[in-house]
C-alpha positions as CSV (number, residue, x, y, z in Angstrom):
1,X,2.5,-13.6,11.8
2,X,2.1,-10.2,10.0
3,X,5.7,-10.9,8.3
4,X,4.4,-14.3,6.8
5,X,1.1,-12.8,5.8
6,X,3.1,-10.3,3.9
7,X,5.3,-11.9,1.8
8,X,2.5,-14.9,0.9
9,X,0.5,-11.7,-0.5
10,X,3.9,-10.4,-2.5
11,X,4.2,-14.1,-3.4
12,X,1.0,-14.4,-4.9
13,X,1.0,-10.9,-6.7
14,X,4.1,-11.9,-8.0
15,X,2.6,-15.0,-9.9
16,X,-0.7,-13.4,-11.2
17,X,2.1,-10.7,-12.3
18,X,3.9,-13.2,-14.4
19,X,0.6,-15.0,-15.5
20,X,0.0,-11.5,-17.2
21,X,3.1,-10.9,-18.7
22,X,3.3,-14.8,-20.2
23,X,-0.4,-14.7,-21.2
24,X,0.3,-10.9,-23.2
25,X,3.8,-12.6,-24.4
26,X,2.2,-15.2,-26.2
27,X,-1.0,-13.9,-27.2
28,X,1.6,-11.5,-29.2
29,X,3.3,-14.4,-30.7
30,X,0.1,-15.8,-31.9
31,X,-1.1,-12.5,-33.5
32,X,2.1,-12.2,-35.5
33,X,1.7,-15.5,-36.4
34,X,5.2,-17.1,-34.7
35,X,3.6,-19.7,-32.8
36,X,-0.2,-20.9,-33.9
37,X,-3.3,-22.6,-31.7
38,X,-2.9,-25.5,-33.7
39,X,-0.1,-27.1,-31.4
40,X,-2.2,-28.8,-28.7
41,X,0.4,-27.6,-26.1
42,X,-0.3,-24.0,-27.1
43,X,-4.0,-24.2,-27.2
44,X,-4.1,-25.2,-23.9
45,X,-1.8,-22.9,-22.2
46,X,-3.7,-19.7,-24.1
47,X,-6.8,-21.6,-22.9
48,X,-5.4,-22.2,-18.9
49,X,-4.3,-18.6,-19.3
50,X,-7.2,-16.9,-20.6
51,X,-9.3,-19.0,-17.5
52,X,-6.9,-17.8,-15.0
53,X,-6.8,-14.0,-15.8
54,X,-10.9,-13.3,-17.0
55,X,-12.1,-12.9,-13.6
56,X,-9.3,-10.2,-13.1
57,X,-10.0,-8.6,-16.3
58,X,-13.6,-8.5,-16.8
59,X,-14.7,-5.6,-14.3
60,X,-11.7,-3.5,-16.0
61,X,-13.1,-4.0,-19.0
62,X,-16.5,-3.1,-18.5
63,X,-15.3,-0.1,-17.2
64,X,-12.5,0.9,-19.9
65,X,-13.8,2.1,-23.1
66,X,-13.9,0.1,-26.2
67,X,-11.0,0.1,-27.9
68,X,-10.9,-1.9,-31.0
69,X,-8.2,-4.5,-30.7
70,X,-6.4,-2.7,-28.2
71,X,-7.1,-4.0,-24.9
72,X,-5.2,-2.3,-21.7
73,X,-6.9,-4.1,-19.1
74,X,-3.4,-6.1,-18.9
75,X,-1.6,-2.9,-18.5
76,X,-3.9,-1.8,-16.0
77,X,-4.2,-5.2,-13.9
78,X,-0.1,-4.3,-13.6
79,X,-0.2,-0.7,-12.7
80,X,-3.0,-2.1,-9.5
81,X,-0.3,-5.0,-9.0
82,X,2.8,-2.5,-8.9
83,X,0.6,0.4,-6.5
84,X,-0.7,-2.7,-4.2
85,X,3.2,-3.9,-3.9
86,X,5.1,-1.0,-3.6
87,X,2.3,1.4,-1.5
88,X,-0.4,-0.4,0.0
89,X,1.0,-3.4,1.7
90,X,3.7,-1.6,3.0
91,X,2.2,1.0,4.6
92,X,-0.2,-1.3,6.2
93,X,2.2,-4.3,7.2
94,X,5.5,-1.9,8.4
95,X,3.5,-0.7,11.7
96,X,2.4,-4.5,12.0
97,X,6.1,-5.5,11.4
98,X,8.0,-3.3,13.4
């Protein structure tokens, strides 16, 4: 049971992980102005992604200073992903495991 609890939980950091990466991807794109918001298609997958990642974001933010355009909360929100993957599950769910 602990096994299939673990790998759900490395499942579903794995997807808010590339929900990140996409979401900083194309917001990139847009700011260099390769792709724009006025393709309905794009508009709504900045929108869906903006609405899937702001409840991850916002407390980093309020914490993280102000830095102009330059927003790490992304950057963060990885680093937490990467330390809760690599260090915290396993040293909780390799007792339960084993």
């Amino acid at each position: 049971m602990a096994l299939v609890i673990y790998q759900i939980l490395m499942i579903l950091l794995n997807v808010v992980w590339w929900i990140i990466v996409i979401q900083a991807i194309l917001s990139w794109l847009i700011a260099f102005n390769v792709i724009n918001t006025y393709n309905d298609f794009v508009r709504n997958a900045l929108y869906a992604l903006d609405r899937m990642t702001q409840p991850i974001y916002r407390p980093i933010r309020k914490i993280l200073p102000d830095l102009g355009a330059l927003d790490l909360s992304p950057m963060v929100v990885l680093l937490a992903i990467y330390i809760i993957q690599r260090v915290l599950l396993p040293a909780i769910f390799t007792p339960l495991i084993v």
